[in-house]
VOPAGU-2260 file (C-alpha; in pm, 1 decimal, decimal comma):
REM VOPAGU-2260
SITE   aa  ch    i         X         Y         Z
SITE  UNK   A    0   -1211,8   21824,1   -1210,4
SITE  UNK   A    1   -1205,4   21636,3   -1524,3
SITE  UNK   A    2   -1338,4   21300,1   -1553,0
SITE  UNK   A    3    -957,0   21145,2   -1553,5
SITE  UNK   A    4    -867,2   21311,6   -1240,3
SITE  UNK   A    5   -1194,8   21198,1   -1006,2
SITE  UNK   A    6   -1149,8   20880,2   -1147,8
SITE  UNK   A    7    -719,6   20920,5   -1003,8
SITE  UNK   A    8    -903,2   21054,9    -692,3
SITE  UNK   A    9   -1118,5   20818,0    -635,9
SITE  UNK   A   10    -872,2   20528,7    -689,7
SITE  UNK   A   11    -619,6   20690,4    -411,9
SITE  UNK   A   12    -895,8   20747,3    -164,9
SITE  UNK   A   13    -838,0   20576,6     153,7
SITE  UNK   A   14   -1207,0   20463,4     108,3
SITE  UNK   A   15   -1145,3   20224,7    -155,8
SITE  UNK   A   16   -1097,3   19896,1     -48,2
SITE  UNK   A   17    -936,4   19789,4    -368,7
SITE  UNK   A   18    -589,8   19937,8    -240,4
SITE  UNK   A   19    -617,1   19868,7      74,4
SITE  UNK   A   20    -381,8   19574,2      75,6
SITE  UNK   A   21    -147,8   19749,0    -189,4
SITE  UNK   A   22     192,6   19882,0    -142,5
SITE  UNK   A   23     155,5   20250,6     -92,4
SITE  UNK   A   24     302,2   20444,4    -411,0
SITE  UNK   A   25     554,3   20707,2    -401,2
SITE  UNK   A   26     521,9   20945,5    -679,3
SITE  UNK   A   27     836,8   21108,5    -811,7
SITE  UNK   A   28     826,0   21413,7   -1026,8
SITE  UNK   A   29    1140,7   21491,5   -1207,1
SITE  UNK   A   30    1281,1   21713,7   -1484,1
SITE  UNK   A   31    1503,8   21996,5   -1471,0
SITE  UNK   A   32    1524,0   22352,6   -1368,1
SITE  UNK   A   33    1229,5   22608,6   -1457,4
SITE  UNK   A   34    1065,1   22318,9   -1619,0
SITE  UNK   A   35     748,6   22367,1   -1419,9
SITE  UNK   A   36     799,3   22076,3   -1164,4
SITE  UNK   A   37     630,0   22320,9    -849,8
SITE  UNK   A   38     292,7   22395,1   -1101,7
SITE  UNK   A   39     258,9   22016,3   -1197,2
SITE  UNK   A   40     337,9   21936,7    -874,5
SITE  UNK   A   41      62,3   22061,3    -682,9
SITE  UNK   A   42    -225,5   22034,8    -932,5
SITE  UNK   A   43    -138,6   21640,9    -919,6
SITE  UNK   A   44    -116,0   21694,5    -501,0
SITE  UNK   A   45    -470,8   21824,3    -523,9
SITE  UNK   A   46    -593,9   21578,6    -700,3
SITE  UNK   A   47    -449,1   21327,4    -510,9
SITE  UNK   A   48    -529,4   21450,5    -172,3
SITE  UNK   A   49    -176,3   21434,3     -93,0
SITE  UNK   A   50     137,8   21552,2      23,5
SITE  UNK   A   51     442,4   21656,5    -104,4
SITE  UNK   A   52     834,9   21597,4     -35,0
SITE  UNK   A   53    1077,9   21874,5    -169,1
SITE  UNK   A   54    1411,7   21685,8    -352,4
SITE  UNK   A   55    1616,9   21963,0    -377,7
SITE  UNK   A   56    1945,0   22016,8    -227,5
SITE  UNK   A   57    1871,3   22372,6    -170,7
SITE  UNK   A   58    1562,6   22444,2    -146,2
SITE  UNK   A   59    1554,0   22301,6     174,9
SITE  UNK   A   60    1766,8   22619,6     319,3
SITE  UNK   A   61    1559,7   22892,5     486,1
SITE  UNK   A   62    1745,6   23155,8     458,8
SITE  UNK   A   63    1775,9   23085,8      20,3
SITE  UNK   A   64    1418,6   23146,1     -73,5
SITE  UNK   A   65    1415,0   23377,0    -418,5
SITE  UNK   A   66    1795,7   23212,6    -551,0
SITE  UNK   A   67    1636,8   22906,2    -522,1
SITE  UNK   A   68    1340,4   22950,3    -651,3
SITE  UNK   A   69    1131,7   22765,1    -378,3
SITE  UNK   A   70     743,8   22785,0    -402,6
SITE  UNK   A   71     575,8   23089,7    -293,1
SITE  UNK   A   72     363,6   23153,1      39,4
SITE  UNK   A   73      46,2   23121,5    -179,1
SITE  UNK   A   74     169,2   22818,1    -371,9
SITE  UNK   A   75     254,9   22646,5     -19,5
SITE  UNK   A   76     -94,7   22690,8     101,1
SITE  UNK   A   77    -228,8   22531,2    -188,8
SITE  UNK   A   78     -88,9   22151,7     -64,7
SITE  UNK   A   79      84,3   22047,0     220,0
SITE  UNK   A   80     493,6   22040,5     157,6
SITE  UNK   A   81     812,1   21892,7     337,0
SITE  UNK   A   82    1185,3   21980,9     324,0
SITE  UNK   A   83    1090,6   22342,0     209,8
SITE  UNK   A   84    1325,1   22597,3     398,6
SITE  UNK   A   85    1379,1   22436,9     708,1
SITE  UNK   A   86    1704,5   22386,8     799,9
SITE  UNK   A   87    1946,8   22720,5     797,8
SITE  UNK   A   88    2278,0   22741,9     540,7
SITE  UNK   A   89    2464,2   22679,1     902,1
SITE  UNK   A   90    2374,6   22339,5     946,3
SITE  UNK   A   91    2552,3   22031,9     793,6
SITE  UNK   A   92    2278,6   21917,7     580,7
SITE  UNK   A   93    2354,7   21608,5     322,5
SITE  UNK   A   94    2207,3   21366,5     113,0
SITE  UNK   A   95    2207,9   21119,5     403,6
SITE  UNK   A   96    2066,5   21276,0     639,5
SITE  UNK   A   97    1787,7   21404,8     395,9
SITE  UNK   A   98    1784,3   21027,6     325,1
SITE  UNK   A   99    1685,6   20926,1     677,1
SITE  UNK   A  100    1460,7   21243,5     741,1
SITE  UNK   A  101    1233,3   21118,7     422,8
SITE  UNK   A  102    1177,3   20769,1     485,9
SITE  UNK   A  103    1044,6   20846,6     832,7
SITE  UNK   A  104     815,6   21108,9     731,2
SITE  UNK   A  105     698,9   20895,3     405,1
SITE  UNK   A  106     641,3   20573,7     674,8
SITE  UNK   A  107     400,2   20853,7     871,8
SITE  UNK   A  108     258,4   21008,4     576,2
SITE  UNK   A  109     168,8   20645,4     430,8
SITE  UNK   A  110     -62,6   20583,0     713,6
SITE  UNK   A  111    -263,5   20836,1     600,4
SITE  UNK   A  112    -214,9   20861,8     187,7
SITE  UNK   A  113    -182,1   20564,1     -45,4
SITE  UNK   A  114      41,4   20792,7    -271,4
SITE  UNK   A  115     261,0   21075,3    -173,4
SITE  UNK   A  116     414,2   21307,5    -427,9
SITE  UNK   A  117     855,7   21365,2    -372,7
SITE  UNK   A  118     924,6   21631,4    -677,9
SITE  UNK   A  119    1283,0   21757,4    -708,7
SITE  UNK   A  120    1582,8   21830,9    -946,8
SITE  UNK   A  121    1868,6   21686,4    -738,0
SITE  UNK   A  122    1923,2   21321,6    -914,9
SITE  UNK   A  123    2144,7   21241,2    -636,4
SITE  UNK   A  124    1848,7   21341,3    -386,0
SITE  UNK   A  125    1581,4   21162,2    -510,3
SITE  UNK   A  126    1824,8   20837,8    -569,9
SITE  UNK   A  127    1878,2   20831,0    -264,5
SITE  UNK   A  128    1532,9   20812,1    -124,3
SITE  UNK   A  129    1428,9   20554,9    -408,3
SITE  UNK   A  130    1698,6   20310,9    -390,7
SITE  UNK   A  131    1919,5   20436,1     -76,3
SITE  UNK   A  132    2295,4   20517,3    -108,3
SITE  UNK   A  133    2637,0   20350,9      41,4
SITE  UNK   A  134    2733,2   20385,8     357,2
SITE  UNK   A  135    3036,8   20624,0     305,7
SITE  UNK   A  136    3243,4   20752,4     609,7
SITE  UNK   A  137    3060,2   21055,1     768,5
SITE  UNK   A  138    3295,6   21401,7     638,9
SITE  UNK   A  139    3573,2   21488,6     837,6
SITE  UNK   A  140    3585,6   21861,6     946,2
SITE  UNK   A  141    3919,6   21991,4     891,2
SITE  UNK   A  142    4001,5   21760,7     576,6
SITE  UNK   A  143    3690,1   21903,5     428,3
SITE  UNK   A  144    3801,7   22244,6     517,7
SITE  UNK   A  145    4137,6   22191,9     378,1
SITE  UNK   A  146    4008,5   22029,3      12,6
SITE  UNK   A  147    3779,9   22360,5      18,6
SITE  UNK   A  148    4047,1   22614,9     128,1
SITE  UNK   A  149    4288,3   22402,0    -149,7
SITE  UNK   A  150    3930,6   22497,5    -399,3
SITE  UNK   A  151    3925,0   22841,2    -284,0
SITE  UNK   A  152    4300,5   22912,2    -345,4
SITE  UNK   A  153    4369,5   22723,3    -647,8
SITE  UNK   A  154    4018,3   22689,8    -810,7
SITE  UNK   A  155    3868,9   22336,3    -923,4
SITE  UNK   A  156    4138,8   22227,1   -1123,5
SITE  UNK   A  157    4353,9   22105,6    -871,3
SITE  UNK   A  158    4039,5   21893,1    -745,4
SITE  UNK   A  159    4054,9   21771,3   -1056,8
SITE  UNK   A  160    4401,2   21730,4   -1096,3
SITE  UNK   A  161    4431,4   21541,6    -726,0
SITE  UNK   A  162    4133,9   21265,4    -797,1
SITE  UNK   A  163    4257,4   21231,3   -1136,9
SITE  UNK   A  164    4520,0   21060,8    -973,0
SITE  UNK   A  165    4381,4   20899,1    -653,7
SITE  UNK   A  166    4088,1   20799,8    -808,2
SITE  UNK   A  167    4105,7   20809,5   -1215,2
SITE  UNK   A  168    3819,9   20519,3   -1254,3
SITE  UNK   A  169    3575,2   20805,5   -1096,1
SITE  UNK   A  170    3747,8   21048,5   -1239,1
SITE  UNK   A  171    3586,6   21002,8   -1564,9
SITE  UNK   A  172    3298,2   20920,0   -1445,9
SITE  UNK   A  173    3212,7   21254,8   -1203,0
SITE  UNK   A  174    3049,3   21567,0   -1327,1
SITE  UNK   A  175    3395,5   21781,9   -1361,2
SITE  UNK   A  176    3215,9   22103,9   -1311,9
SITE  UNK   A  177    3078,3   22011,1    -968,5
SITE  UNK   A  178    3299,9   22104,4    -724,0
SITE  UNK   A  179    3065,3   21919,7    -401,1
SITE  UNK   A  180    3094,2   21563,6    -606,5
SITE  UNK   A  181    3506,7   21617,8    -631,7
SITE  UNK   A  182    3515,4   21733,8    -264,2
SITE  UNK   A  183    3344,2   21444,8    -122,7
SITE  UNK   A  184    3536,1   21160,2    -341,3
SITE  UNK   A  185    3842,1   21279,3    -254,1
SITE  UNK   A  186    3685,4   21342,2     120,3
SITE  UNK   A  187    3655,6   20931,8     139,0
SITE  UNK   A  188    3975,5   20869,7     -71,8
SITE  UNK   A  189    4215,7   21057,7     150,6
SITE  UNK   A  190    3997,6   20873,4     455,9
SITE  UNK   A  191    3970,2   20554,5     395,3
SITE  UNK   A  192    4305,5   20568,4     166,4
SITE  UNK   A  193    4073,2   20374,6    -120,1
SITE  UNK   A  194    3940,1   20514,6    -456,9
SITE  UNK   A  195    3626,9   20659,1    -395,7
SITE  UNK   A  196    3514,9   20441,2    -671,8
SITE  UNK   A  197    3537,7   20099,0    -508,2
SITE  UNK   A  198    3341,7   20212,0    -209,4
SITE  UNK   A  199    3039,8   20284,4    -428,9
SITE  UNK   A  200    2847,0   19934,1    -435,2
SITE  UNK   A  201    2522,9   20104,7    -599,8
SITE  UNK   A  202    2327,0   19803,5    -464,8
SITE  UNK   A  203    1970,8   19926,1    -459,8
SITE  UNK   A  204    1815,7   19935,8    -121,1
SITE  UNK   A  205    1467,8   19720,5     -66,9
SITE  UNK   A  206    1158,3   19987,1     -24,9
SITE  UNK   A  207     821,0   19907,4     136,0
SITE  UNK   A  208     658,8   20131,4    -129,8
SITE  UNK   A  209     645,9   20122,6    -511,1
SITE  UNK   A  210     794,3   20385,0    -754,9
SITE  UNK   A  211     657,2   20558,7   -1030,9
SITE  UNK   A  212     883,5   20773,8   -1199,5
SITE  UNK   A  213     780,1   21108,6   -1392,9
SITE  UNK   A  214     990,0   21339,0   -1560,3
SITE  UNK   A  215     903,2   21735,1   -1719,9
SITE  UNK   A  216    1072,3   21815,6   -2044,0
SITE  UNK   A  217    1057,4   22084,4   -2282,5
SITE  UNK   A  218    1244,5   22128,2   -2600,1
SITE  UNK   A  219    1547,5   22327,4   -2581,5
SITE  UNK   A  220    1463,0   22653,0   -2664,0
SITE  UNK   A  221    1141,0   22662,7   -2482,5
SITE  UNK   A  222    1324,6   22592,6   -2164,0
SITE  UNK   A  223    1617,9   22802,2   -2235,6
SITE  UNK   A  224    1344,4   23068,8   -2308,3
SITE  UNK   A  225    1202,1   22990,7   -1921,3
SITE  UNK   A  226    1505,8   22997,2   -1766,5
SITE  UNK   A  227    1630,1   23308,7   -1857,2
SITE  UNK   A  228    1258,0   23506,4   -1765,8
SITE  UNK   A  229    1317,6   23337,8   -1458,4
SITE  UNK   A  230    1644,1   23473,4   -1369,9
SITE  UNK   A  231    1510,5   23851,5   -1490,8
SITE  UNK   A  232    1201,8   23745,9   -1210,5
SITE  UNK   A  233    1440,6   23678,1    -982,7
SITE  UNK   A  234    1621,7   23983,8    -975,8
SITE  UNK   A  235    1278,5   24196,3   -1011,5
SITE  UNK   A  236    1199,7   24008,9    -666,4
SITE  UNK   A  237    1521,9   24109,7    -483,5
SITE  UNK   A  238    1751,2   23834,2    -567,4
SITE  UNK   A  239    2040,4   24066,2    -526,1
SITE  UNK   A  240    1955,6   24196,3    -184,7
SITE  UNK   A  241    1916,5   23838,9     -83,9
SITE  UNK   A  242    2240,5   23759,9    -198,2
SITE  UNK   A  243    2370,7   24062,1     -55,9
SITE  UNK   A  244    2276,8   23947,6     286,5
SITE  UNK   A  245    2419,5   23608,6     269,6
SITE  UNK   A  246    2764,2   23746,1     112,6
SITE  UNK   A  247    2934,6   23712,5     471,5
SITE  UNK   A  248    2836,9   23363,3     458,8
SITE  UNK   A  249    2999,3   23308,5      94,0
SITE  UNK   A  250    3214,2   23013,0     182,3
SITE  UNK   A  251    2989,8   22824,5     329,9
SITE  UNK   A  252    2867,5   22506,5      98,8
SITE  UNK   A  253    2503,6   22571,8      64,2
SITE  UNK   A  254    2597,3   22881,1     -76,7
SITE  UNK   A  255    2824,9   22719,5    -377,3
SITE  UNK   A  256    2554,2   22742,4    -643,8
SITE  UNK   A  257    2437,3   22884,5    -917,9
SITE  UNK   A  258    2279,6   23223,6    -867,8
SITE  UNK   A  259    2419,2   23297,3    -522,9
SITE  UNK   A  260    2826,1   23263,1    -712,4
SITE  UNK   A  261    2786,0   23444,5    -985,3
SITE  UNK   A  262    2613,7   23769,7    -751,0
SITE  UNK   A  263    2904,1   23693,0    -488,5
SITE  UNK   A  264    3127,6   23757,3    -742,1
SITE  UNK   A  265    2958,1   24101,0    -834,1
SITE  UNK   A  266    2929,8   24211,5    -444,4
SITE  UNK   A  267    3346,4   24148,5    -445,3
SITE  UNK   A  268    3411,4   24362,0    -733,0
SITE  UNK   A  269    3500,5   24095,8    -985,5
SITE  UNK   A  270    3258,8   24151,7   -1275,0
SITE  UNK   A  271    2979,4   24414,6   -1355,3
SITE  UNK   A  272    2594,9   24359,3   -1248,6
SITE  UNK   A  273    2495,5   24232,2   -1569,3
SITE  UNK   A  274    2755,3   24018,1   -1629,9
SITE  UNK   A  275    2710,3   23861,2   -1274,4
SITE  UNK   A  276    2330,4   23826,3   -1444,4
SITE  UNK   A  277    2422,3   23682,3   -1788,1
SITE  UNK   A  278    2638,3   23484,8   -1587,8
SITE  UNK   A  279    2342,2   23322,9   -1399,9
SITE  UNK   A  280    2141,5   23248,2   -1634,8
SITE  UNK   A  281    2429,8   23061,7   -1920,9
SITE  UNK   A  282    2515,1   22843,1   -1549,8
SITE  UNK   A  283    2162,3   22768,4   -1515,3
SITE  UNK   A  284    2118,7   22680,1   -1887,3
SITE  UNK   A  285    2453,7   22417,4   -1872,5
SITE  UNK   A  286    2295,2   22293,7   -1513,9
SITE  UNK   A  287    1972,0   22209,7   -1699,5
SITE  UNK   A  288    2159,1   22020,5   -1942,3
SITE  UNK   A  289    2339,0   21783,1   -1652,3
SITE  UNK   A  290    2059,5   21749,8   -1489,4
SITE  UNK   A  291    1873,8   21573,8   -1833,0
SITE  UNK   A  292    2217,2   21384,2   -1861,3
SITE  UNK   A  293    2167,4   21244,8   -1481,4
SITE  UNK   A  294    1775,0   21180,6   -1551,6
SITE  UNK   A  295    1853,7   21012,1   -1898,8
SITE  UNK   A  296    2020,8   20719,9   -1732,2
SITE  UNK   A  297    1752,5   20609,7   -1572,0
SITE  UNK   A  298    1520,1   20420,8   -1843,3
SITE  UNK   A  299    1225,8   20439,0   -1578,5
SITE  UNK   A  300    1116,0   20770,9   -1624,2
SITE  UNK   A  301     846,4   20855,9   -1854,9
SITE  UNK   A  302     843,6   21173,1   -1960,2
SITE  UNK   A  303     590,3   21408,3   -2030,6
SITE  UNK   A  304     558,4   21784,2   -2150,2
SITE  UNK   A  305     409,9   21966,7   -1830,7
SITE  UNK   A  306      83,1   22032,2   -2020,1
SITE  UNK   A  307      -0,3   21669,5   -2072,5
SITE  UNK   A  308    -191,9   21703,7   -1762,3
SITE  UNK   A  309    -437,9   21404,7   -1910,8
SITE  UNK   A  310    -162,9   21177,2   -2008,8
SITE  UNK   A  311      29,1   21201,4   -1689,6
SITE  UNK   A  312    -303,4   21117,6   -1495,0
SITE  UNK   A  313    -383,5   20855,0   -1662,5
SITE  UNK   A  314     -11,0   20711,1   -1638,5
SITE  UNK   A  315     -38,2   20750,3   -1284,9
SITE  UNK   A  316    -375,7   20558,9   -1292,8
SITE  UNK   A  317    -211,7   20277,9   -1550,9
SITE  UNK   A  318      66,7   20237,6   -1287,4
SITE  UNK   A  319    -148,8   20216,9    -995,1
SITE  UNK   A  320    -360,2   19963,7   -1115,8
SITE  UNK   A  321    -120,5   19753,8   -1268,7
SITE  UNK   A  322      32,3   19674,4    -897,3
SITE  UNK   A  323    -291,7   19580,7    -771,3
């Protein structure tokens, strides 16, 4: 251990007294797909003698484990993790409820850990945890069914097309190429018969813990580069029998993302193997780019390259003293 890292250790021991009568911190560690998040991850979890909460919106999913590229059996052993594959693609799982499930574990895990570690690529996941969300009417069954069978028949433009004009203020405000974000505004428009837009207060939420913010970046090529040897690992690993195994479950929203689509498509005839691949790994390129788009926004983030190990310790060991 370098002389940086026993110096983070010993700080975030539960035998110092200095912390004792701090706020506990919650690390967040950000950045976006096949950046290197699960590596960085758990050598800082290690360190810290910590835990660590999954953020992503999929990864949580037992049945997704190589499209999703969760951490591996050996990687899990390494540090204890939460919210990684255990829920099935059957169950109605949401931001909110992931919401709820995450500040009850973090008030348990606090008892024992002055910082915890919550790593993840889904903005809207780790938002929510940080700084809560608005209380939004819970989805109605068949109207979500309808808005997806109205998807499914006449493809995302007519989402478009139909909160373009119950909602335009959102409207140019939404990510147009996610279908899940159109679904749900017009979900609450055609509800509540009010633009989704002036039901979304965005009034931050009071925490008992503090926030440090961390994000991964690489340059463009680099990650570009990492991305697509990730997609060719993921097909060496058997990313097409796992898709071909969930393919009767196709429709079903946890399904509706990159890497599962573009093989769904394949299994139905629609396009040849490696254009289903190619496919998979351009959608994975443009979702890397939203996500930087999402993280950009937020000016608290520091970013690092995932090799500044030293620099991101001592940032967390800056930011931990400075609240004491």
């Amino acid at each position: 251990m370098t002389l940086k890292a026993l110096k983070i250790s010993t700080l975030v021991s539960t035998a110092n007294p200095m912390i004792t009568d701090a706020k506990p911190k919650l690390l967040v560690i950000t950045g976006p797909t096949a950046v290197g998040k699960t590596t960085s991850t758990i050598h800082l979890a290690r360190i810290l003698k910590t835990e660590i909460l999954s953020a992503d919106s999929r990864q949580v999913y037992k049945e997704m484990r190589i499209g999703t590229a969760r951490p591996g059996e050996s990687e899990l052993q390494l540090a204890p993790h939460h919210f990684i594959g255990t829920v099935s693609i059957r169950e109605d799982y949401n931001v909110s409820r992931f919401e709820t499930e995450a500040l009850n574990l973090l008030d348990q895990l606090f008892r024992d850990h002055p910082v915890v570690i919550m790593t993840g690529g889904s903005g809207l996941y780790l938002h929510a945890v940080c700084h809560g969300i608005d209380d939004l009417p819970d989805p109605d069954g068949t109207l979500r069914e309808e808005l997806k069978s109205m998807y499914d028949t006449e493809g995302i433009e007519s989402l478009r097309s139909r909160l373009k004009l119950l909602d335009p203020v959102y409207y140019k405000k939404v990510d147009l190429a996610n279908p899940n974000r159109l679904l749900r505004a017009l979900e609450v428009c055609i509800a509540t018969g009010k633009p989704f837009s002036e039901l979304r207060k965005n009034k931050a939420k009071p925490r008992d813990f503090e926030i440090i913010m961390i994000g991964l970046t690489r340059d463009k090529e680099e990650l570009n580069q990492r991305i697509n040897e990730r997609v060719d690992r993921m097909m060496e690993e058997g990313l097409l029998e796992e898709a071909r195994q969930l393919y009767p479950f196709r429709n079903l929203n946890a399904l509706n993302t990159v890497g599962y689509r573009e093989l769904f498509q394949y299994l139905s005839g629609k396009v040849p193997l490696d254009m289903a691949i190619a496919n998979i790994k351009t959608h994975s390129r443009r979702y890397a780019k939203r996500q930087m788009t999402w993280f950009r926004k937020d000016k608290s983030i520091r970013w690092f390259h995932p090799d500044q190990e030293e620099e991101i310790l001592n940032f967390v060991q800056k930011k931990s003293l400075s609240s004491l």
